[in-house]
C-alpha positions in Angstrom: -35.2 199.4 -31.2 -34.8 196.2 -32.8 -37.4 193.4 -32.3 -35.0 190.9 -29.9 -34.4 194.1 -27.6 -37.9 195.1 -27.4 -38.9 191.2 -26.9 -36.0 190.7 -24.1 -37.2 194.6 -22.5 -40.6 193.2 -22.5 -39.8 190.0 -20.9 -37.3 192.1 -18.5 -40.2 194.6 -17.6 -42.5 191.2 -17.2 -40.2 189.6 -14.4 -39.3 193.0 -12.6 -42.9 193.1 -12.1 -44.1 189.6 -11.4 -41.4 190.1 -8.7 -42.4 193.4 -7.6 -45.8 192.0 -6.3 -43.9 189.3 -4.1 -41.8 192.2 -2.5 -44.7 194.6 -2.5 -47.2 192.3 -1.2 -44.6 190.8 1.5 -44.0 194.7 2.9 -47.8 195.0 2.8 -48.1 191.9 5.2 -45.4 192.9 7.5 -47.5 196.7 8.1 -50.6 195.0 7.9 -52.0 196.3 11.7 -53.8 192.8 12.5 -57.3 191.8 12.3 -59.0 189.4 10.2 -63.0 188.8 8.8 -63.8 186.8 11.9 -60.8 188.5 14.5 -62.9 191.8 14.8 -64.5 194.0 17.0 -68.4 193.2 16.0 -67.8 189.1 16.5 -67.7 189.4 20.5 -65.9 186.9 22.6 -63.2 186.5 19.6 -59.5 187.9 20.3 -58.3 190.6 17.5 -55.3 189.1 15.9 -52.4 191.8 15.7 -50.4 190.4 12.0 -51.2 189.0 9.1 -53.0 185.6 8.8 -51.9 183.8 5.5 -55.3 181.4 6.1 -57.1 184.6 7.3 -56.5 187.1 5.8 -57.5 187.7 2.0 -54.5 189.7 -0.3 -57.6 192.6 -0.7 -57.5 193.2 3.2 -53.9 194.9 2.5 -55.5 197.4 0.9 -58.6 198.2 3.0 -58.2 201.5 4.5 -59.4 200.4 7.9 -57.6 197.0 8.7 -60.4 195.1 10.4 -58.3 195.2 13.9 -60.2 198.7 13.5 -56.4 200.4 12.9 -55.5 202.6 9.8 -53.9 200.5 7.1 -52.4 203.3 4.8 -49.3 201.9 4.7 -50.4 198.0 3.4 -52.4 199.9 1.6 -50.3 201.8 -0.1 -48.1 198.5 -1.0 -51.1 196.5 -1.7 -51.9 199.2 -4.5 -48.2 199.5 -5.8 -48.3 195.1 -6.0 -51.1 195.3 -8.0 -49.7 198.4 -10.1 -46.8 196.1 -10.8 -48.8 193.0 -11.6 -50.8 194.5 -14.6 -47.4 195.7 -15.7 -46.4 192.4 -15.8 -49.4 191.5 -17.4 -49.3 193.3 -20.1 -45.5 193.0 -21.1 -45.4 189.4 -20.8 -48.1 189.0 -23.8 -46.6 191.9 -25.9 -43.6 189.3 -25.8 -45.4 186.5 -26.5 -47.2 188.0 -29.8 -43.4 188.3 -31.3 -43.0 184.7 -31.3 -46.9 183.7 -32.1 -47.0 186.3 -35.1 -45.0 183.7 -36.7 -47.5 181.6 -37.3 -49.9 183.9 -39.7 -52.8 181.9 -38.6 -52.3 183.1 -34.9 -51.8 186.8 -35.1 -55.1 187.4 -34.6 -56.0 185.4 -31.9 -52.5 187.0 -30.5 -54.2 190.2 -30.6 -57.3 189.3 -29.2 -55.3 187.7 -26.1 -53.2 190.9 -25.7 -56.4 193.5 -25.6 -57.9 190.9 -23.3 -54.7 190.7 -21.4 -55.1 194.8 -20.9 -58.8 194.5 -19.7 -57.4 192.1 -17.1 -54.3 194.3 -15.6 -56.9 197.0 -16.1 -59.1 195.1 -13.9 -56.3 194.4 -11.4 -55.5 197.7 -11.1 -59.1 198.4 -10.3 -59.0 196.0 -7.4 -56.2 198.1 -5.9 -57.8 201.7 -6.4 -61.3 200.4 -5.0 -60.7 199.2 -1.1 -63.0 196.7 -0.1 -64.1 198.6 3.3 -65.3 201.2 1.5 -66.4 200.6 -1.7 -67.2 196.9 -1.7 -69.1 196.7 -4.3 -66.8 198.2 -7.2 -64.2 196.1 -5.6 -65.9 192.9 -6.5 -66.7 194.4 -9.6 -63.2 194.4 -10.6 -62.2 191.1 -9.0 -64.4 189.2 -11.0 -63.1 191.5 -14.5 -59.6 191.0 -13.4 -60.1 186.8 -12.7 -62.7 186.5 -15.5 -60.9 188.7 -18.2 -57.5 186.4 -17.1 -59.3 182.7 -17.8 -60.2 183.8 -21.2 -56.8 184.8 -21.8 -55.3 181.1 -20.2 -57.8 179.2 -22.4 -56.6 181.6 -25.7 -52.7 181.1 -24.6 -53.3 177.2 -24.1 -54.8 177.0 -27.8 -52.2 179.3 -29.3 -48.9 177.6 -28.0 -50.4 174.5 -28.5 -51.0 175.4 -32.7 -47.6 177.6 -32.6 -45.0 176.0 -34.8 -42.2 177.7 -32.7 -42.9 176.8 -28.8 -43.2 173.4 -26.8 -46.5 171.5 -26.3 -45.4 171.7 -22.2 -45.9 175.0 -22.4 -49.2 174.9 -23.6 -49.8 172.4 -20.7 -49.0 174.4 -18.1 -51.5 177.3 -19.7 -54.2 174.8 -19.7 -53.2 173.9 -15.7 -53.5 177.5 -15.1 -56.7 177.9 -16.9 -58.0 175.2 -14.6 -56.7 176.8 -11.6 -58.3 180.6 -12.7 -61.3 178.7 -13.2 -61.7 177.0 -9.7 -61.7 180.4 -7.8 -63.1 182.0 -10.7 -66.1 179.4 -9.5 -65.4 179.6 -6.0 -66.2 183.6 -6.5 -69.5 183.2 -7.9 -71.1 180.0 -6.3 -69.8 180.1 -2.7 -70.1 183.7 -1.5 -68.5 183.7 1.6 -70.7 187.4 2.6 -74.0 188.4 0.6 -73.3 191.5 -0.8 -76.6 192.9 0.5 -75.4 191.6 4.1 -72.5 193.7 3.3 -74.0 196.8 2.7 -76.7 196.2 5.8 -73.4 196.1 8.0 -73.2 192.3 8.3 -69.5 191.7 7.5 -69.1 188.1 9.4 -68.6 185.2 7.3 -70.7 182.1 8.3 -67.8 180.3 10.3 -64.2 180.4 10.2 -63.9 177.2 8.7 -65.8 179.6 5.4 -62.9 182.2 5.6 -60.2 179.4 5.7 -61.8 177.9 2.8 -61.8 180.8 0.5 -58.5 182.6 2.2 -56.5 179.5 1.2 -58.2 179.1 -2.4 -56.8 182.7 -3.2 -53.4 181.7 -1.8 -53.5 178.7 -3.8 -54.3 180.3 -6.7 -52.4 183.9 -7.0 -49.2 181.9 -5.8 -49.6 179.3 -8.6 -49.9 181.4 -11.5 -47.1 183.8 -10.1 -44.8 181.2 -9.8 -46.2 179.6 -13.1 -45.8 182.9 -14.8 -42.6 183.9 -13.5 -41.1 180.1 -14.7 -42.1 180.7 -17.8 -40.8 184.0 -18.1 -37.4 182.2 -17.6 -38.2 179.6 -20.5 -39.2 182.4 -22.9 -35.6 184.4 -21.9 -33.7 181.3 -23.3 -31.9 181.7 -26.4 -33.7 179.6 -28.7 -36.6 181.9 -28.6 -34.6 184.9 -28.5 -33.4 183.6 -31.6 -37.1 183.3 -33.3 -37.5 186.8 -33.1 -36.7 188.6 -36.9 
């Protein structure tokens, strides 16, 4: 296959994922049986919500396997998996693309490299997230939030260097790697110094989060953030689809 066909199948593959997860992840919601981290059964006095809570509700409560109204949730589950399956998908395509434009640049094939086997350790991680439901095996499922999220800021901060030194793509582009480096990095803090549950409370059956205001908080952060760079990542898929770049590819 020649290079502009596998760039523009890469890029294709990219955006059919990326818009995968907004399907999957929508289907997921509508299933979702209800129930939130504070709306459950062991915080008395407090009225079990019966849908899905975008200030709630976290995007890893789709694939719990117990919904925390106390219903089954195989079938959010099951599209919370297949979102996630798509995401690392996306993941990975979109950087094989972008190593046929920054291989141009001899001085940045490397660095390419580095940011697509980092890219893979992040869709791995993803993936992870998906296969590991939080109301069972907690632990592991943290585990591979903070690969996924971690893994991913070291690729934004590689990306935003790379098109910033490429000879062949705009500055703005580098810009808006940096903005999502920023934004990975603000939950990516949020995760480690605002816990919203100790993980040993977790395990000792204490699954409330200090106040509601707490789950609002962090609920809202992950919206904020997994909306941004999807949206981010999707618009740039557009940019890189334009002819000009097709056009860089030998």
């Amino acid at each position: 296959m020649h290079n502009k066909q596998k760039y523009k199948t890469l890029l294709n593959t990219a955006l059919c994922g990326g818009s995968l997860f907004f399907i999957l992840s929508l289907l997921g919601m509508y299933f979702y049986p209800g129930g939130t981290m504070w709306h459950n059964s062991s915080n008395e006095g407090v009225i079990i919500t019966k849908y899905y809570s975008h200030t709630l509700n976290f995007f890893s409560d789709l694939g719990s396997l117990q919904a925390w109204s106390g219903n089954h949730n195989i079938i959010s589950n099951f599209f919370f998996v297949a979102s996630l399956f798509s995401v690392a998908i996306a993941i990975v395509s979109l950087y094989y693309a972008f190593h046929y434009i920054l291989k141009k640049d001899k001085k940045l094939i490397l660095l390419s490299k580095i940011g697509i086997f980092i890219s893979i350790i992040s869709a791995i991680g993803f993936v992870g997230v998906g296969f590991t439901p939080s109301d069972t095996l907690h632990e592991e499922h943290m585990f591979f939030v903070n690969l996924a999220f971690r893994s991913f800021l070291i690729v934004m901060f590689i990306y935003s260097y790379a098109i910033f030194k490429s000879s062949y793509l705009k500055n703005y582009l580098a810009l808006i790697y940096f903005l999502l480096f920023c934004l990975v990095l603000y939950y990516t803090f949020i995760l480690v110094m605002f816990p919203l549950i100790d993980s040993n409370d977790f395990a000792n059956g204490i699954r409330l989060p200090r106040s509601i205001d707490d789950l609002k908080f962090h609920v809202v952060s992950q919206k904020f953030v997994v909306y941004g760079l999807s949206f981010s990542i999707l618009w740039q898929l557009f940019q890189l689809k334009k002819q000009k770049y097709i056009d860089l590819i030998d």
